[in-house]
C-alpha positions as protocol buffer text, in pm:
chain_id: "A"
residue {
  index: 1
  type: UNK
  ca { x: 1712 y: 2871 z: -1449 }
}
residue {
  index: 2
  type: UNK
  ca { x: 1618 y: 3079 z: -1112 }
}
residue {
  index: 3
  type: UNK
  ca { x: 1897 y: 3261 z: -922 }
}
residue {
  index: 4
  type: UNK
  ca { x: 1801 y: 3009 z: -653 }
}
residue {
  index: 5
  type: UNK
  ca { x: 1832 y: 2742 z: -841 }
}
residue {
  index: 6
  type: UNK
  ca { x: 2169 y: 2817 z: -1024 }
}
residue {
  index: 7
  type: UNK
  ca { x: 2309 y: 2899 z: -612 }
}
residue {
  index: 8
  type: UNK
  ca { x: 2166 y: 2536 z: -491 }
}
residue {
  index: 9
  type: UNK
  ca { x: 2283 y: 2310 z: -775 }
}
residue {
  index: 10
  type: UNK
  ca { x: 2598 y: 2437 z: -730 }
}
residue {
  index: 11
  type: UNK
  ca { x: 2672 y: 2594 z: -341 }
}
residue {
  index: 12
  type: UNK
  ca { x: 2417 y: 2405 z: -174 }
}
residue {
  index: 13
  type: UNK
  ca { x: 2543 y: 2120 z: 99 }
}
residue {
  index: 14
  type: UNK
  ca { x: 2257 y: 1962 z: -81 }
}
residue {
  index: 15
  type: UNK
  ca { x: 2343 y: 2008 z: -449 }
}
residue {
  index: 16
  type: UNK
  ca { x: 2354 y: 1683 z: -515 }
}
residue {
  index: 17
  type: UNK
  ca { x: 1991 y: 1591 z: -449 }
}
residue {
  index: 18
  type: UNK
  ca { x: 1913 y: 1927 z: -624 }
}
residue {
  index: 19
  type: UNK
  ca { x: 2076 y: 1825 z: -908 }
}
residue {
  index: 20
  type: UNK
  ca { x: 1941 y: 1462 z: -893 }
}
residue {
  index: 21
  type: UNK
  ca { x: 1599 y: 1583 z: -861 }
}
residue {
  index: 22
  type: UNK
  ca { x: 1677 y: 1826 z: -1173 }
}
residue {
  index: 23
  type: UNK
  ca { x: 1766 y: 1527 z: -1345 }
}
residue {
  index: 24
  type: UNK
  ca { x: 1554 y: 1329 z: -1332 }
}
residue {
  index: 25
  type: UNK
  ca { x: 1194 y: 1563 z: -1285 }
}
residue {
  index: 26
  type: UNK
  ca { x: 1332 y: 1799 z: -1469 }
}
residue {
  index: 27
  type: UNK
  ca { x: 1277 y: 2119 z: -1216 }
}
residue {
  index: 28
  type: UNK
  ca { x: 1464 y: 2268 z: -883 }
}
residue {
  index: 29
  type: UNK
  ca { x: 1309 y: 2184 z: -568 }
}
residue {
  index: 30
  type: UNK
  ca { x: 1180 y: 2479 z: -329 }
}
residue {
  index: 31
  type: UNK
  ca { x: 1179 y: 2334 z: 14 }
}
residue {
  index: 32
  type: UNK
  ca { x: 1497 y: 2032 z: -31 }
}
residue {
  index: 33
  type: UNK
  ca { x: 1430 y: 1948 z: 324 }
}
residue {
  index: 34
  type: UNK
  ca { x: 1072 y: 1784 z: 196 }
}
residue {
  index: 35
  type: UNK
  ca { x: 1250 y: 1516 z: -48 }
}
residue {
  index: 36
  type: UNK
  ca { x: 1506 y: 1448 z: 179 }
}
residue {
  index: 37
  type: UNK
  ca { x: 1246 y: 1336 z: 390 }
}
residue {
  index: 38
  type: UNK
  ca { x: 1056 y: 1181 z: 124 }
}
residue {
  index: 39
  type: UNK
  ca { x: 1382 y: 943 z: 59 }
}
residue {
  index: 40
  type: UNK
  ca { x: 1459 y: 830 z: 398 }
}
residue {
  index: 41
  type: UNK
  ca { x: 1323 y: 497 z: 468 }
}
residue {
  index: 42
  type: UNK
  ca { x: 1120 y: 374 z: 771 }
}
residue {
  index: 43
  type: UNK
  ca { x: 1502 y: 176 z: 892 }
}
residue {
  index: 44
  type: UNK
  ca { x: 1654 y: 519 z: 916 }
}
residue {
  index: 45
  type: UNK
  ca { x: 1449 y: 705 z: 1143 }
}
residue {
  index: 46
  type: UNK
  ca { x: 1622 y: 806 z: 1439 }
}
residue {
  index: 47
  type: UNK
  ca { x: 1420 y: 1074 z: 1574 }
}
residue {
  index: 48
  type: UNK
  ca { x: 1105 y: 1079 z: 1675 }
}
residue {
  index: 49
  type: UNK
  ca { x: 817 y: 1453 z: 1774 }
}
residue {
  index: 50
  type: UNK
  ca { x: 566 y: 1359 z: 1964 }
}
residue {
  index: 51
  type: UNK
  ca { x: 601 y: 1008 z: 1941 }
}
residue {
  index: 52
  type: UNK
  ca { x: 598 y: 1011 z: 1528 }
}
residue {
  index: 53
  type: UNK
  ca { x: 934 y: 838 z: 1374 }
}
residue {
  index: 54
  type: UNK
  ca { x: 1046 y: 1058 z: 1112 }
}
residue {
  index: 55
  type: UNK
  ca { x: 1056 y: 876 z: 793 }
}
residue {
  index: 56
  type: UNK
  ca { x: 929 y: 868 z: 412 }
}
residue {
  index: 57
  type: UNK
  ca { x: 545 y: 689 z: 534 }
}
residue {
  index: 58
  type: UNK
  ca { x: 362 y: 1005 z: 576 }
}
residue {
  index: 59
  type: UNK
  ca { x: 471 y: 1146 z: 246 }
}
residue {
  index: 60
  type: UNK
  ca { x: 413 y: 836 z: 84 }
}
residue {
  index: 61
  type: UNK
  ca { x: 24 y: 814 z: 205 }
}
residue {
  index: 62
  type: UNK
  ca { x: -13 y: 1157 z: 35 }
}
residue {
  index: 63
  type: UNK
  ca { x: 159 y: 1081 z: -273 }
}
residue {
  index: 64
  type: UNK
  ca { x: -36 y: 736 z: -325 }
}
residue {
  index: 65
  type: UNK
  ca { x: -328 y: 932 z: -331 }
}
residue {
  index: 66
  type: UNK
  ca { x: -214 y: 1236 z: -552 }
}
residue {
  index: 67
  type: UNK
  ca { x: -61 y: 981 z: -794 }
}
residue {
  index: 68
  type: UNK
  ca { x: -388 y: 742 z: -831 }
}
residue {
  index: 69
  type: UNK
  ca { x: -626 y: 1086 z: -834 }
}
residue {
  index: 70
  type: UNK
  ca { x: -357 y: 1156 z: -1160 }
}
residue {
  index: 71
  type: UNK
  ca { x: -365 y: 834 z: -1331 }
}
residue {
  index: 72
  type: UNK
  ca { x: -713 y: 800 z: -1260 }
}
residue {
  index: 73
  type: UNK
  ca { x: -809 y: 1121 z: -1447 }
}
residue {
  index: 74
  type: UNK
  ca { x: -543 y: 1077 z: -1715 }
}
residue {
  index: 75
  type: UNK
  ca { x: -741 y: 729 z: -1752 }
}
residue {
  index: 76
  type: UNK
  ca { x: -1058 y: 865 z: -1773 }
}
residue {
  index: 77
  type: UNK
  ca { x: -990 y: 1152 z: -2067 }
}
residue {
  index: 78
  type: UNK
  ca { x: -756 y: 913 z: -2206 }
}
residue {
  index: 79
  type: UNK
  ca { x: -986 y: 611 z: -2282 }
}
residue {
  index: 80
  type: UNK
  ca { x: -1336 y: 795 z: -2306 }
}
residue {
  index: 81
  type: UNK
  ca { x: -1532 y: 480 z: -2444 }
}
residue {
  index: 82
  type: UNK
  ca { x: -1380 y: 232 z: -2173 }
}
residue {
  index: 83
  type: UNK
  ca { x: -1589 y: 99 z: -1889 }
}
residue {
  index: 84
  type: UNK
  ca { x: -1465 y: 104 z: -1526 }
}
residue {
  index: 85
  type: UNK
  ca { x: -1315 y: -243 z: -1525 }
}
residue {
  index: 86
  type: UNK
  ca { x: -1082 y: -105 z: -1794 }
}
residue {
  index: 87
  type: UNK
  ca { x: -1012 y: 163 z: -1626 }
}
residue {
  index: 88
  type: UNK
  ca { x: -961 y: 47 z: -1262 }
}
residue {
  index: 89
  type: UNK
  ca { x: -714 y: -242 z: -1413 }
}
residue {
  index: 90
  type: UNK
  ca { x: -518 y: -7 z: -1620 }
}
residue {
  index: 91
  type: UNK
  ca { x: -444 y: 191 z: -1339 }
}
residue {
  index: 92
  type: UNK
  ca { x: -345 y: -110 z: -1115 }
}
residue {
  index: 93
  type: UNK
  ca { x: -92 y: -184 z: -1395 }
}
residue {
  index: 94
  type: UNK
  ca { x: 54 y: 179 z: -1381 }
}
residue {
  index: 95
  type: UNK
  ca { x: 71 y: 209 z: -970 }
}
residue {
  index: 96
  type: UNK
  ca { x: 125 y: -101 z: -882 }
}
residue {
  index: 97
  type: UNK
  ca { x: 415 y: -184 z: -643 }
}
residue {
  index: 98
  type: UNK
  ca { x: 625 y: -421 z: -857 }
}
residue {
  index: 99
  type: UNK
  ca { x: 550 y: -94 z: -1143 }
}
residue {
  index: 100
  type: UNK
  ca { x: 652 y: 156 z: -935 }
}
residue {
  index: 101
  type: UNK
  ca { x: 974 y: -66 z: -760 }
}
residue {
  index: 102
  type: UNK
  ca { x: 1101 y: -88 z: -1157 }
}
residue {
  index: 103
  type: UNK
  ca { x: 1041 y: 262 z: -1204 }
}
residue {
  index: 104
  type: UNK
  ca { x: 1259 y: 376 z: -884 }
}
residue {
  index: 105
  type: UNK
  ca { x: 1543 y: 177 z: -1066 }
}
residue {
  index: 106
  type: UNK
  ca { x: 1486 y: 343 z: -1418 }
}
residue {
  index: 107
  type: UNK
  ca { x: 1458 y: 682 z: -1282 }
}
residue {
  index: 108
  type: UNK
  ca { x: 1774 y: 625 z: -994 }
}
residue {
  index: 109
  type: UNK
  ca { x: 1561 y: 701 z: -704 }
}
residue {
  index: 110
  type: UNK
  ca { x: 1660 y: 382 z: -554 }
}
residue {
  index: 111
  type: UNK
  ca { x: 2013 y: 495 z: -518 }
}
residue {
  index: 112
  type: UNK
  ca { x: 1906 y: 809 z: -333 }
}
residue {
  index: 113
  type: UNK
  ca { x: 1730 y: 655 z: -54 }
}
residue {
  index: 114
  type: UNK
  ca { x: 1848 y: 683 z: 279 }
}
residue {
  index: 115
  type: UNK
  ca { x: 1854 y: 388 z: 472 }
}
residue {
  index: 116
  type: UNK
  ca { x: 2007 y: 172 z: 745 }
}
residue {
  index: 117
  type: UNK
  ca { x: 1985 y: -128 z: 554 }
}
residue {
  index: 118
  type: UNK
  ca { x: 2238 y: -72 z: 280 }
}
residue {
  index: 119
  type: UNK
  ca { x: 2154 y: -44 z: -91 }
}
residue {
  index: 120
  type: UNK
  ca { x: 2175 y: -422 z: -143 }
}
residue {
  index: 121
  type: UNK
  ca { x: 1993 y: -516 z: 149 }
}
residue {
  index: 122
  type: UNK
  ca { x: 1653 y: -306 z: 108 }
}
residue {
  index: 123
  type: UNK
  ca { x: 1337 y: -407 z: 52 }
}
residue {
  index: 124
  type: UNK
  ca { x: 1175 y: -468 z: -301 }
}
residue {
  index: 125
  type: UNK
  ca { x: 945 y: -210 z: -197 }
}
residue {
  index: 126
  type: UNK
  ca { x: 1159 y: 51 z: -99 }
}
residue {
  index: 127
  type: UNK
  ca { x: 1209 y: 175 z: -417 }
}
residue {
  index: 128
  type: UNK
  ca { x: 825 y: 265 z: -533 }
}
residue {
  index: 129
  type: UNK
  ca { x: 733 y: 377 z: -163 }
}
residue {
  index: 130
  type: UNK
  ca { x: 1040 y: 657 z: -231 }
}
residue {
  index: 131
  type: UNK
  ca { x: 892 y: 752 z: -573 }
}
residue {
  index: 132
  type: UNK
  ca { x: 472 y: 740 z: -400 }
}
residue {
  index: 133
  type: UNK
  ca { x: 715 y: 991 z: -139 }
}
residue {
  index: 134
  type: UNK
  ca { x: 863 y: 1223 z: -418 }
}
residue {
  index: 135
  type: UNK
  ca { x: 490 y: 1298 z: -543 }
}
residue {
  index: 136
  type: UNK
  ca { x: 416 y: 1334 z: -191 }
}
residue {
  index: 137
  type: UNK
  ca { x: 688 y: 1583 z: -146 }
}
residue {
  index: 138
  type: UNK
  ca { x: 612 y: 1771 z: -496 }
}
residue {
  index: 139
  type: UNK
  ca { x: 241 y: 1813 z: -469 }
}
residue {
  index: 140
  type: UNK
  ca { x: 360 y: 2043 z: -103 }
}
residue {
  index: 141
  type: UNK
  ca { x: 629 y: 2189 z: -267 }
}
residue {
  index: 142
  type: UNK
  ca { x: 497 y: 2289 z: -609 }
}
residue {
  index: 143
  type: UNK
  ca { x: 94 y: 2221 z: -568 }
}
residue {
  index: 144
  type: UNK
  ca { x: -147 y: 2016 z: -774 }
}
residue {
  index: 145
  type: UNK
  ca { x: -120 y: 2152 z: -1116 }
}
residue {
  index: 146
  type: UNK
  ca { x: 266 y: 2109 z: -1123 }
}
residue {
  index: 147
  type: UNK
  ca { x: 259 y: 1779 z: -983 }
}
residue {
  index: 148
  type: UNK
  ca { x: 28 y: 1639 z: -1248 }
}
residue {
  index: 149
  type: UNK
  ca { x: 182 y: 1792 z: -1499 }
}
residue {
  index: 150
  type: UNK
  ca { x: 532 y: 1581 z: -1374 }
}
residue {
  index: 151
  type: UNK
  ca { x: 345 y: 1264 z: -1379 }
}
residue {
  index: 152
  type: UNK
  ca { x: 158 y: 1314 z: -1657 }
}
residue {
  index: 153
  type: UNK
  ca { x: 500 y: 1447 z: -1833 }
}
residue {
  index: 154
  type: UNK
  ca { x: 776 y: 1266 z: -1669 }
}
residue {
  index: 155
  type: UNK
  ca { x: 649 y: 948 z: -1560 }
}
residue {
  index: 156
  type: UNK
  ca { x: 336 y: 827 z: -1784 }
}
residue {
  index: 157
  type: UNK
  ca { x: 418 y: 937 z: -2142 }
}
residue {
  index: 158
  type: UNK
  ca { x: 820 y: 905 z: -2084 }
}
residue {
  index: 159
  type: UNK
  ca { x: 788 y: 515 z: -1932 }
}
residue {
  index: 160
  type: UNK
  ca { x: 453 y: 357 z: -1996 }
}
residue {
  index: 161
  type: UNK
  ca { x: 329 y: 255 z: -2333 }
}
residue {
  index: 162
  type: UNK
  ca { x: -61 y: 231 z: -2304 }
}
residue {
  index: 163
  type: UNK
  ca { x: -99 y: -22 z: -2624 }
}
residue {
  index: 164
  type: UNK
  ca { x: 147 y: -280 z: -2428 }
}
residue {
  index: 165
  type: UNK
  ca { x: -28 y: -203 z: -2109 }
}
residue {
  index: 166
  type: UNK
  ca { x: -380 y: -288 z: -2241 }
}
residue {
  index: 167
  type: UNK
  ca { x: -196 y: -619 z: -2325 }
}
residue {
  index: 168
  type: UNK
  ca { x: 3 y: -705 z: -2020 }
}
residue {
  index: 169
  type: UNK
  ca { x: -225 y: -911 z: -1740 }
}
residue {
  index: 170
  type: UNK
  ca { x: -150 y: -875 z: -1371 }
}
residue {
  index: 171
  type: UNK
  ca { x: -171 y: -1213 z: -1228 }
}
residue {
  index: 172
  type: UNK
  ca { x: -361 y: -1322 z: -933 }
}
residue {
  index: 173
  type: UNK
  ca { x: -64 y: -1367 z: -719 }
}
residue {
  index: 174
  type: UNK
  ca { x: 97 y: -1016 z: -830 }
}
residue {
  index: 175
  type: UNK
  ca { x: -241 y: -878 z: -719 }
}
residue {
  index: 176
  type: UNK
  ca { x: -213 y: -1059 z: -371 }
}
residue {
  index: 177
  type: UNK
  ca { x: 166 y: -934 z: -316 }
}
residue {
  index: 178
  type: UNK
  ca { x: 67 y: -578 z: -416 }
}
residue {
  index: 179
  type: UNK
  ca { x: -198 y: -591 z: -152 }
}
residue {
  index: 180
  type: UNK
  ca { x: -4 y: -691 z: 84 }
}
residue {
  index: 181
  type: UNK
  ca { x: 237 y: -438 z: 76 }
}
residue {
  index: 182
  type: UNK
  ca { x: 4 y: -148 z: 60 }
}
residue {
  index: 183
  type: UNK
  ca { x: -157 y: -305 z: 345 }
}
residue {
  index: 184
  type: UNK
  ca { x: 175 y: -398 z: 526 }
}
residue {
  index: 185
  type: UNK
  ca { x: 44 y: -696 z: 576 }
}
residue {
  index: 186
  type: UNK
  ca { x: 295 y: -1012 z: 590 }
}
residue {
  index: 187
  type: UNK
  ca { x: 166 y: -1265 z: 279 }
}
residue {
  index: 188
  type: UNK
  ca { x: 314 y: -1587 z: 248 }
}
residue {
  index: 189
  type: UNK
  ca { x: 283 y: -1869 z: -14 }
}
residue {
  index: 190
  type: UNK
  ca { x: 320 y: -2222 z: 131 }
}
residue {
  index: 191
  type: UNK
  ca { x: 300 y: -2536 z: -10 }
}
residue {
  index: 192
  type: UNK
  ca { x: 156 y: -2743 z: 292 }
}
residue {
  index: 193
  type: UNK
  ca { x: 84 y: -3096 z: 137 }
}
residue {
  index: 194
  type: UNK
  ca { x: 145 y: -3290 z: -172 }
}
residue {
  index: 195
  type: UNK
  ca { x: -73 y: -3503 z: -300 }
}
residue {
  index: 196
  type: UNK
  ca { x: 28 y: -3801 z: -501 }
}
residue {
  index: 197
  type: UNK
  ca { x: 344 y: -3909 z: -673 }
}
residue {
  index: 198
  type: UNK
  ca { x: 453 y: -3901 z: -1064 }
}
residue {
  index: 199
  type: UNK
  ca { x: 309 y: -3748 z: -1293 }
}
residue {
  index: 200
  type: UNK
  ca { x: -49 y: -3717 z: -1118 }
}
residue {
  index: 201
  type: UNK
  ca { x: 130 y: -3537 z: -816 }
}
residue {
  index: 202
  type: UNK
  ca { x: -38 y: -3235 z: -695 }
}
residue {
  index: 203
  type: UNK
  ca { x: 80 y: -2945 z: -490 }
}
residue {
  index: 204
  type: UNK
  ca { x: -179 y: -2772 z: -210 }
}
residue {
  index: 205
  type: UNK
  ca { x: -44 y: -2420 z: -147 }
}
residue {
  index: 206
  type: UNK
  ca { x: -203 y: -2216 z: 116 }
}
residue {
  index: 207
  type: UNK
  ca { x: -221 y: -1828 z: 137 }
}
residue {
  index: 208
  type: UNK
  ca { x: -114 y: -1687 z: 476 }
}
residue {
  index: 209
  type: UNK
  ca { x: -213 y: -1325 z: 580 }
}
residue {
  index: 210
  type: UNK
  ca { x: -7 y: -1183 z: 948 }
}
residue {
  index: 211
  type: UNK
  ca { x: 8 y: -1569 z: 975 }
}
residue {
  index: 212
  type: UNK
  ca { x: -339 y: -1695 z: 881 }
}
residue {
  index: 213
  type: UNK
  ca { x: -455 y: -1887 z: 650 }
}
residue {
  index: 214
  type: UNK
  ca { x: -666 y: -1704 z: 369 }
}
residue {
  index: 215
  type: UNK
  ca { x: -720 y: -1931 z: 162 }
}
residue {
  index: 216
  type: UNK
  ca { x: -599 y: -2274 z: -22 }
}
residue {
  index: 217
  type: UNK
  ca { x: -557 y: -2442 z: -390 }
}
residue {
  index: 218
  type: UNK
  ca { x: -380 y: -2699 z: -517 }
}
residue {
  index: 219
  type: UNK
  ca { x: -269 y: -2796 z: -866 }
}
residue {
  index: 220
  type: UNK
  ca { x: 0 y: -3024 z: -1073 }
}
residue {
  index: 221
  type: UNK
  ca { x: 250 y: -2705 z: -1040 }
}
residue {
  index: 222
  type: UNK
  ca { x: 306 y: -2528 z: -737 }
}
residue {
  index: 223
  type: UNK
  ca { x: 273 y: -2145 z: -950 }
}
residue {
  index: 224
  type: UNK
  ca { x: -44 y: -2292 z: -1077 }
}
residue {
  index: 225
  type: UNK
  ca { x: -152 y: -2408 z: -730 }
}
residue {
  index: 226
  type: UNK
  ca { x: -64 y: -2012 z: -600 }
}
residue {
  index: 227
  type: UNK
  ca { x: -197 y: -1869 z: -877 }
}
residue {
  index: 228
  type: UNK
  ca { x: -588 y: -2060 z: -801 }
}
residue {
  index: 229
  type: UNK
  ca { x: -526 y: -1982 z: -396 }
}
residue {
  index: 230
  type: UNK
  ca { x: -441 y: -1624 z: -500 }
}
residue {
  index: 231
  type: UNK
  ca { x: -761 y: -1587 z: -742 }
}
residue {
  index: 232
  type: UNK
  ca { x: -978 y: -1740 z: -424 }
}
residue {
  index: 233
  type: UNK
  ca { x: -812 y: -1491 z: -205 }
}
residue {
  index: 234
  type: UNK
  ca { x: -839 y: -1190 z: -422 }
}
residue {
  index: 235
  type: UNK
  ca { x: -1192 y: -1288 z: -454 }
}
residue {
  index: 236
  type: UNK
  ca { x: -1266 y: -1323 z: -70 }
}
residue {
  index: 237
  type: UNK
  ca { x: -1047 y: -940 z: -55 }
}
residue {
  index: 238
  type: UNK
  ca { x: -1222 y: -788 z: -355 }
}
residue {
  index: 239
  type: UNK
  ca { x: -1468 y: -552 z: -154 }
}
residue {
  index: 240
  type: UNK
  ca { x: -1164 y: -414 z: 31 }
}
residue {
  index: 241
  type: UNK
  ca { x: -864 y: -431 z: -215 }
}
């Protein structure tokens, strides 16, 4: 352990986050300021320079992009004889919201974050857009090298099997809702009409993007109706998502 180190975990008005990050990453940070950033949520910011509310967004633009560039390249030396279908679905599996959300509660990043909402009241995401934050916030504190090390050595081999991921399927709907909130876009399932009565009663369920209608199914259950209007919306999204 570094002189530095030993002083912060214990002296350090932040020791607890030094000792939390510790914990759970398994190093000291160098600049504490950059993770304490990296955990406040967007409902926190009360300052603003220049015009730019100071929250966790920033940091967790970068670390989206440090942590697919990772699990793309782990991917790629990891399943040499797999075509890029594989490849690109595996790593939706591994950094995708509802993924990353369950990892923030493993890990207990979600009990860091700083926000105005209260720990009850946050949103699902809040949790994986503080750990896309954290990578963020390592990869300027520590570099490249020592942040994929961490996610190789932390995050992928401690808490994702890759035999039960080959195995697990993302549905259509999980792909829509994953969209949406990397796109902060406001998705909506509604069931708009039923069709029928008994047992031949049908449900249409339309797709709403920022209050538009994407796109609409229908089917005897309303998850299978969302399901088929997700698939037709993922479909229509494909080039972009």
């Amino acid at each position: 352990m570094s002189v530095s180190g030993l002083f912060n975990s214990f002296l350090s008005p932040n020791r607890n986050l030094f000792r939390s990050i510790k914990n759970i990453f398994g190093f000291y940070p160098g600049n504490i300021f950059i993770y304490k950033l990296a955990l406040r949520h967007k409902s926190a910011s009360t300052k603003k320079i220049n015009g730019l509310k100071i929250n966790n967004e920033r940091l967790e633009y970068l670390g989206d992009a440090v942590l697919n560039l990772v699990v793309a390249d782990f991917l790629f030396k990891q399943f040499p004889y797999k075509n890029e279908g594989f490849l690109t679905e595996m790593r939706s599996k591994i950094v995708s919201r509802s993924s990353l959300n369950k990892l923030a509660i493993k890990l207990g990043i979600q009990q860091l974050i700083i926000s105005a909402l209260g720990q009850t009241s946050q949103p699902k995401s809040a949790g994986g857009d503080a750990v896309e934050a954290i990578i963020g916030a390592i990869y300027i504190d520590k570099g490249y090298a020592f942040v994929h090390k961490i996610i190789i050595n932390r995050i992928i081999n401690l808490h994702f099997d890759m035999e039960e991921l080959e195995d697990a399927e993302i549905s259509f709907k999980s792909k829509m809702i994953e969209w949406g909130q990397k796109e902060k876009k406001k998705l909506e399932f509604k069931v708009v009409e039923e069709i029928g009565d008994g047992y031949n009663k049908q449900y249409m369920v339309a797709i709403n993007v920022d209050d538009e209608t994407l796109a609409q199914a229908q089917d005897y259950s309303i998850k299978g109706a969302e399901n088929l209007a997700a698939e037709k919306a993922w479909q229509s999204l494909e080039p972009q998502a």
